[in-house]
N, C-alpha and C positions, 0 to 999 in steps of 0.2 A: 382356115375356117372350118369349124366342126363340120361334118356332114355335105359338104360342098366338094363335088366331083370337081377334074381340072378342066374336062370338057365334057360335050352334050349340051344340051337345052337346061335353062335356067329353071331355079321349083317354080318360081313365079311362072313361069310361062308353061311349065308343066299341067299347074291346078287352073290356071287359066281355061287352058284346053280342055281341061277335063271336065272344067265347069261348062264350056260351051258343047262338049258332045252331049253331056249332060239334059242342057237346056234343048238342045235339038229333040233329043227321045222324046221329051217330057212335051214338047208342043208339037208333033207329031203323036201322040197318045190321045192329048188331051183335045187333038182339033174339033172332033166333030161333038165335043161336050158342050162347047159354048162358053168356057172356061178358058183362060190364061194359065198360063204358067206362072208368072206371077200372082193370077187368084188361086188359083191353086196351091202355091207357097202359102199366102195370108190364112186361108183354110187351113194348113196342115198346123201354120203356126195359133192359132184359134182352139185346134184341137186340144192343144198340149197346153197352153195359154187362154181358156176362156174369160170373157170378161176385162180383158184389158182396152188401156186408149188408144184410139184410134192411133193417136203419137206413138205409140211402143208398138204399135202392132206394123207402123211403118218402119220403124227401126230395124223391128225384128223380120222383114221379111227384105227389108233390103232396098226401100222405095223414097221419095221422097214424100212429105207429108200431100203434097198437092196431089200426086200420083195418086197415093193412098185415098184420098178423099173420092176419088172419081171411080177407080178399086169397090169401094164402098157400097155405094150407088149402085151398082151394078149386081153387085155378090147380094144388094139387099132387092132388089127389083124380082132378083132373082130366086130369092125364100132360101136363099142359103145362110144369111147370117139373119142377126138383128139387132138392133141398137138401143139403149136404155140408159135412161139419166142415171148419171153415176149418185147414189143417193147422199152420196160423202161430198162432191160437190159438185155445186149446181150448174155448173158450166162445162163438167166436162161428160161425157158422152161414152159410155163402155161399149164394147164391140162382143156379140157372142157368136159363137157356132151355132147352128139352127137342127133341127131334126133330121130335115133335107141337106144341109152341109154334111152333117156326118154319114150319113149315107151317099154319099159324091163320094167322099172319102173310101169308101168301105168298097164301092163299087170299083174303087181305081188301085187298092192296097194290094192287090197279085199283081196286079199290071207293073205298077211301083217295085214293088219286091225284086220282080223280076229283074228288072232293072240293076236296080242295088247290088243284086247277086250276078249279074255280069263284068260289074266293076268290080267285084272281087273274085272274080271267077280266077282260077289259078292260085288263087294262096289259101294257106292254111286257115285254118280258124283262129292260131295265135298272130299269125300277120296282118290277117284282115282287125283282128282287134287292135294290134300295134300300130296298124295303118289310120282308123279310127282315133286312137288315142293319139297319135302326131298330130292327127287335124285338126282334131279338138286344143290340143295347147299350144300349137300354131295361133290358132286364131285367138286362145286367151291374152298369150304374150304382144300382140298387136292392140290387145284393147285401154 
């Protein structure tokens, strides 16, 4: 099989791990915010995605809708997002970034970075982009 060592640890359980170290920095960063790691995903994806539904915004950060609804509530309690009738149609409900969301964002983009640049820390700049670019069409050919 292409790219499949004969021994060592499985990619799966590779990107596994590396999503839970991951997830460890990122709720340890974000403790004393008052923020999830999971709001904190919803936010980032918001950033880049404003205005979408609440459904896609669960999709895209990886939640379930019920999760997401409660996510919601809270991110909006909290002046970080805000909600508005989708004017296209009348039932459904768009999700935006808020002023105070993007500045959440802004105040945590070194902290982040930093981050980012340890897991690529040791490779080049063509590896960390090859590294990237595997992930990315990993995950497309799963979809």
């Amino acid at each position: 099989m292409p790219g499949r060592p004969s021994n060592g640890p499985s990619l799966l359980y590779l990107v596994k791990r590396l999503e839970l170290a991951i997830r460890a920095q990122l709720d340890e960063m974000l403790r004393d915010s008052g923020v999830t790691t999971l709001q904190y995903t919803a936010l980032t994806v918001l950033a880049h995605r404003d205005g979408i539904s609440a459904a896609q915004l669960a999709r895209d950060s990886f939640v379930t809708p019920q999760s997401m609804a409660d996510m919601l509530r809270l991110l909006d309690n909290c002046g970080l997002i805000r909600r508005e009738p989708n004017p296209q149609s009348k039932r459904e409900v768009l999700v935006h970034i808020s002023d105070a969301g993007r500045a959440f964002l802004r105040d945590y983009a070194a902290p982040v970075a930093e981050l980012e640049d340890r897991v690529l820390e040791g490779l080049t700049p063509a590896e960390a982009a090859a590294f990237r670019s595997a992930l990315q069409t990993g995950w497309q050919r799963l979809l």
